[in-house]
N, C-alpha and C positions, 0 to 999 in steps of 0.2 A: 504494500500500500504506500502510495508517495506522503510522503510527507510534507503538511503545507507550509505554505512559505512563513519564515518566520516575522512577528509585529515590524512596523518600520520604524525606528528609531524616535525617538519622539525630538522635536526640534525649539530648537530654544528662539522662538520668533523676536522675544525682544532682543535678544542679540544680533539677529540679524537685519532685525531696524535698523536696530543702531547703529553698526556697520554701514550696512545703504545710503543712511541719513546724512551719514557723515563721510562720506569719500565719492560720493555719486553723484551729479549732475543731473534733474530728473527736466522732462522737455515741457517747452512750452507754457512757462510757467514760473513767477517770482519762485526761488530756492528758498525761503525762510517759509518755516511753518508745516514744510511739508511731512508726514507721518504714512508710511505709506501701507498699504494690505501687506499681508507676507502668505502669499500664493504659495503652496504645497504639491498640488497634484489635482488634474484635471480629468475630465472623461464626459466625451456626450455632449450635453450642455450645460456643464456644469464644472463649476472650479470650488477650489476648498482654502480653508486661510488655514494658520497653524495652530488654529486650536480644534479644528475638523468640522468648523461651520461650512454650509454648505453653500455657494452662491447660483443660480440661475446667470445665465451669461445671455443678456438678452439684446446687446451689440457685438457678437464674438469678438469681445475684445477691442481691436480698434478695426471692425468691419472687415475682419482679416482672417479668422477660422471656419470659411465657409463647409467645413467638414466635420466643423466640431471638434471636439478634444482628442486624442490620444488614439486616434484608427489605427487599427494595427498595421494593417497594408502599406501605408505610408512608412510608417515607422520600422515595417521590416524592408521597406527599401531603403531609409538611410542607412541602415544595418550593416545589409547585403552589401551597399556599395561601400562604407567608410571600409568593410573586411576586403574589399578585393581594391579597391583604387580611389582613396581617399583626396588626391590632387593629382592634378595635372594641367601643365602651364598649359595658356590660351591658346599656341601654337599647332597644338597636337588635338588628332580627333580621337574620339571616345567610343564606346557604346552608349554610352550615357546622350552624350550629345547626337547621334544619332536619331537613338528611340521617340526620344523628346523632339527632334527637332519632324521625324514623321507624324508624330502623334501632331502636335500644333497644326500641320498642314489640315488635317479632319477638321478642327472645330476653330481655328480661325475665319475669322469673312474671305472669300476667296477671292484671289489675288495680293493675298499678304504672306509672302514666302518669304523674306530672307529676314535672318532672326539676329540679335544681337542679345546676348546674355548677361548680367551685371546681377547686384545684389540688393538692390530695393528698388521702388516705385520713383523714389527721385532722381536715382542713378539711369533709369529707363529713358526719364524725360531728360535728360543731360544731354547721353546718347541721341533720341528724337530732335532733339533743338540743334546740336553740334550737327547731324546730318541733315538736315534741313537747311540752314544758313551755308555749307561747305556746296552741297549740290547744286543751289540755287544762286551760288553767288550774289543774296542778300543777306542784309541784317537785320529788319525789322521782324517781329513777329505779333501777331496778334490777340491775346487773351482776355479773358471777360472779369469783372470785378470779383467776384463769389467764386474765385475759382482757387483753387488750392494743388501745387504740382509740385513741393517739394520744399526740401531745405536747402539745399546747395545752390549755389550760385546761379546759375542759369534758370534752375528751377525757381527758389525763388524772388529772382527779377521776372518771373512770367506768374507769379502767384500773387491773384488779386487781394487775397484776404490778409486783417491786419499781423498775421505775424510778419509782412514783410519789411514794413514799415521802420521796427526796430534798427533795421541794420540794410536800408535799403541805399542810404547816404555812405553807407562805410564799402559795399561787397556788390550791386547793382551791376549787374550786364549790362551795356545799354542795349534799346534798339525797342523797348515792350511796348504796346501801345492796348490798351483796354478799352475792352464796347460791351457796348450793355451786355446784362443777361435777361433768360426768356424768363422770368418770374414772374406770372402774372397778379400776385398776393400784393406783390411789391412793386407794379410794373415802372419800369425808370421814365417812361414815357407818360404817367395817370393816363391809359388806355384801357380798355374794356376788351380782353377776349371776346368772336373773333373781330370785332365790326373795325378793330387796331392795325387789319393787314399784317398780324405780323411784323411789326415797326422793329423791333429789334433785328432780326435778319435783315431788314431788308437798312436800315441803317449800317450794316456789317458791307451790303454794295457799296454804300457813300464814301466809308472810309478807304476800301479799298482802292476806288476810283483813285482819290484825290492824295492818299496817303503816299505811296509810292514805297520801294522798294522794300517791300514784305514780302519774308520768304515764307513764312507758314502760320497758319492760325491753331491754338491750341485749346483745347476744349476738353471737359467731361461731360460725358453724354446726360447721364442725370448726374446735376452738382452734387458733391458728398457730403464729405464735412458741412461746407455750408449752408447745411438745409434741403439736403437731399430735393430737390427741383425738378423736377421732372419738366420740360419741355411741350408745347403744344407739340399735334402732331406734323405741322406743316415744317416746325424749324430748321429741324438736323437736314431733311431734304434741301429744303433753299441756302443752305449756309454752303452745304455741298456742292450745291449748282454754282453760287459766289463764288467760291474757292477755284472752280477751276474755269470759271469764266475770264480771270484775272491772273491764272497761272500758277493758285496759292497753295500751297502742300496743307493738307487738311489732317494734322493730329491727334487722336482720339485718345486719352484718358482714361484708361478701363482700368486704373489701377482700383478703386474703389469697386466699378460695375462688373467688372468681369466675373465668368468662371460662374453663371447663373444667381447671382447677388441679386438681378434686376427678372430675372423668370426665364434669360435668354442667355447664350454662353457669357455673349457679350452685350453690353448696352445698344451698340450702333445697331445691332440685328432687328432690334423692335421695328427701327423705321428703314431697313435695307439699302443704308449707307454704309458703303464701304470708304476708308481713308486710306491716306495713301500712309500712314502711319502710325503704329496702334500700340502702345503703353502697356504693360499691366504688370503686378506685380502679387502681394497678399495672397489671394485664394490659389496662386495659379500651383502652390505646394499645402495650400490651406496655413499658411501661415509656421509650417513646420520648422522648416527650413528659410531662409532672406535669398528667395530669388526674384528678380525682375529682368521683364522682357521689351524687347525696342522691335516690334516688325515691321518689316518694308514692305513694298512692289518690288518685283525682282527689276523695273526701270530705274528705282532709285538704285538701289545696288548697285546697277549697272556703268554708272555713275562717276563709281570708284576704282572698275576694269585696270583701269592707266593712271591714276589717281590717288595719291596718297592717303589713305584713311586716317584720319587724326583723332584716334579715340582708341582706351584701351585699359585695361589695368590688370592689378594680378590674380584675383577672380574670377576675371570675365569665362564662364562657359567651366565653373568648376562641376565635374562630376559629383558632388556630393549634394548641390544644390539642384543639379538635374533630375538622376532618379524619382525622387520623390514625387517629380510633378509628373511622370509618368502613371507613378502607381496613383495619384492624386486623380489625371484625368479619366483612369478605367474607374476610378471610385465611381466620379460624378455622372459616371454612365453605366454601371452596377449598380446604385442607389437612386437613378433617376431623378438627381435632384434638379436637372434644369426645369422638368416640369412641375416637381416638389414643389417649388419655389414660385412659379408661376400659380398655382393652385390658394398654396400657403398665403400668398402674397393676397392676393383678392380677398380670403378672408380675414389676415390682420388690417386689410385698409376698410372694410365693414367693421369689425368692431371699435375699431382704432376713432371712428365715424360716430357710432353709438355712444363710446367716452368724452366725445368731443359734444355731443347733445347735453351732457351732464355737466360739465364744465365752462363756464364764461372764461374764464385765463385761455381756453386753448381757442386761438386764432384761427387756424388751419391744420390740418391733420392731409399729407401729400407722402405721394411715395411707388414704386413699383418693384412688383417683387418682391421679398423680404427686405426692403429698401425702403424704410420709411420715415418719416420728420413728425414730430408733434411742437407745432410753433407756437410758446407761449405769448402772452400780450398783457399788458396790464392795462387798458382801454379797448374793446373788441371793435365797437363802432371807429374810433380811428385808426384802428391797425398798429396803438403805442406799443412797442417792446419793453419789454420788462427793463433791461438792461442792452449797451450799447457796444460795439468793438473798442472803444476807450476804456468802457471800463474792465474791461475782461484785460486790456494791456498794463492797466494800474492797478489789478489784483483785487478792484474791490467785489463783493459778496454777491453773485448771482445767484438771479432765483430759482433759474434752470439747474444751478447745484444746488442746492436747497430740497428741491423735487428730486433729485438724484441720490442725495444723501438719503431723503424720507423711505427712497425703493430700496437703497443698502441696508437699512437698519430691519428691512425683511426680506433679506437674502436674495435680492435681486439685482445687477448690476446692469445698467445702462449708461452709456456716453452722452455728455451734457455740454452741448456748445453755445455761447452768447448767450443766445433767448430760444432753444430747440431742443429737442430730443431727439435723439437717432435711436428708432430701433428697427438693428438689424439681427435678428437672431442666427445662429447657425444654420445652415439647411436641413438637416436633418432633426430639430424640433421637433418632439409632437406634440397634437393640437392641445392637450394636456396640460404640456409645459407650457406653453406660448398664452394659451388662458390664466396660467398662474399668472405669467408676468407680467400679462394687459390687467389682470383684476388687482392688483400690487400697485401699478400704475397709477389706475383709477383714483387709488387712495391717494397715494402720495399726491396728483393734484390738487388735492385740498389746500396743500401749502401755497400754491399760485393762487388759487381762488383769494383765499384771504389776503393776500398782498397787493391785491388789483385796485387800481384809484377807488376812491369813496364817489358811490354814483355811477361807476361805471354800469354799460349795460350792454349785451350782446346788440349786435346790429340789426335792425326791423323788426 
């Protein structure tokens, strides 16, 4: 009879605060005050602190374990491969790189064949922006306000939202140039879905026209972080049509959307745009592993034939960050989760709808796929935000944490931006779980409700 595995060790969390607290750098965020979880072990949808409380993960984390916790599949592919060939310089081909690079050919948009491998979602768009401005022998590029493509340098001087702001005067690329985006909650234009034309696309003509030499427009198909935004259906088509009316390399962003996040492998598929350049990173391992992907048109490639390729590092196309996303993609197609998702998604944006009847703080309630926003307000009739991007840069108390902390304190974790909610749960949720976390939810808005102006009142 085997013997079962012996207890785990028990772990002394406050020492590894402590530790953390003090020799760590934590992002996106004033360093004083911070106290953080001490995360133990995960599985499903569901992660543990170190006293074996147990948490609902009802944003996989940062929108990045679309697989969920701990699949074994995955995990006995980084296994397999760290045991037979845990590196190998960018020069040299692989099986890893191989398998991976036929598998993408199946569930990328077609005509996006040549692949460039790196190790996050920012390093992806570095790559996208470097080949883009080299092939096109332009500098400008085009991005929209709400958009969010990184931390590094290139990425973000192309990142509309305010963490860029900090250090945009110190590390700024030049060349960015920002156009609206399609939010119709908040429209930059006070237009009215549709009788508005479409003003924001068709504003992305004007610029084009008159702006002059832009190499590429960079977008996420539905915004992420920023309030997940989902787009009219006419946009992504006419931006597309813009872009190459005017010669422009069109971008796509799936570091968030991909990998059925949005109910489709990838965001562009919803409206059957293809770019000439597509991003992603996060789910494309479930988050296991830090890989990110740059793909082209084999015209852009083609590019570089005679042509010095000016990009590279010591990562790039490492076999250990490969496999996984192999065993990743027969996952999401063994478990069916593109359609999961799609199904899933329809019913958290109905009940999501329902909490939103019961609630004056929540604004809007948008989203696709297991992709969704719950946009708080503290005035409904004006669309006032609770809180503003100033003050989320000066550390002072949002009320969207506030609601976020109310869901922690009953074992449910959600991501909390400005004045938003993101919930994006794992794909593989059941409806079970995901009722726990919306009814958890529900509660915790109470803490918006009560914080909303004196007098406020829902709209009509």
């Amino acid at each position: 009879m085997t013997e079962p595995d012996p207890p785990a060790p028990p772990v002394d969390g406050e020492a590894i605060r402590k530790v953390v607290r003090e020799t760590n750098y934590v992002t996106w965020r004033r360093q004083g005050g911070w106290n953080p979880l001490v995360v133990t072990r995960a599985e499903g949808s569901t992660f543990w602190d170190d006293r074996g409380n147990p948490y609902l993960d009802l944003s996989s984390q940062l929108m990045a374990t679309n697989l969920g916790h701990s699949n074994p599949k995955v995990i006995a592919a980084i296994a397999a491969q760290a045991s037979r060939l845990a590196y190998a310089a960018p020069g040299f081909a692989t099986e890893a790189r191989a398998q991976l690079s036929s598998a993408l050919l199946d569930v990328l948009p077609s005509g996006l064949s040549r692949f460039f491998f790196s190790t996050s979602g920012t390093e992806a768009n570095e790559a996208a922006l470097k080949i883009a401005r080299v092939a096109t022998g332009r500098s400008k590029v085009l991005s929209r306000y709400r958009s969010y493509h990184g931390a590094t340098a290139a990425s973000i001087s192309v990142t509309g939202d305010p963490r860029r702001r900090p250090v945009e005067r110190l590390q700024k690329v030049p060349g960015t140039v920002f156009a609206p985006d399609c939010y119709c909650y908040r429209c930059p234009f006070g237009l009215t879905y549709p009788d508005c034309g479409v003003a924001c696309a068709e504003y992305v003509d004007y610029q084009l026209e008159r702006e002059g030499d832009v190499a590429a427009m960079i977008l996420e198909p539905v915004v992420g972080t920023n309030g997940v935004i989902v787009p009219v259906p006419e946009y992504l088509p006419m931006i597309r049509k813009i872009t190459k009316k005017y010669d422009v390399l069109l971008i796509a962003d799936e570091v968030m959307t991909g990998w059925g996040r949005v109910g489709e492998w990838f965001g562009v598929d919803h409206w059957q745009v293809t770019p000439d350049i597509l991003t992603t990173a996060k789910g494309i391992t479930g988050a296991y592993i830090p890989l990110g992907l740059t793909a082209t048109t084999a015209a852009l490639h083609d590019t570089f034939t005679d042509t010095y390729f000016p990009h590279g590092h010591t990562y790039e196309a490492h076999p250990l960050t490969l496999a996984p996303a192999v065993a990743a993609i027969e996952e999401y197609r063994r478990l069916d989760l593109i359609l999961k998702s799609r199904r899933d998604g329809e019913y958290l944006i109905r009940r999501l709808t329902e909490i939103q009847a019961r609630h004056p703080s929540v604004g809007e309630v948008r989203g696709l796929g297991l992709f969704a926003a719950v946009e708080l307000v503290r005035d409904p009739a004006r669309r006032t935000p609770f809180n503003t991007d100033e003050d989320k840069l000066a550390g002072r108390p949002l009320v969207v944490e506030k609601v976020a902390a109310a869901m922690m304190k009953e074992g449910v974790f959600c991501v909390a931006w400005v004045s938003h909610l993101v919930v994006a749960p794992p794909l593989i949720i059941t409806r079970e779980e995901l009722d726990r976390g919306l009814e958890v939810l529900d509660r915790a808005l109470r803490v918006a409700d009560e914080a909303m102006s004196p007098g406020a009142a829902a709209p009509g």
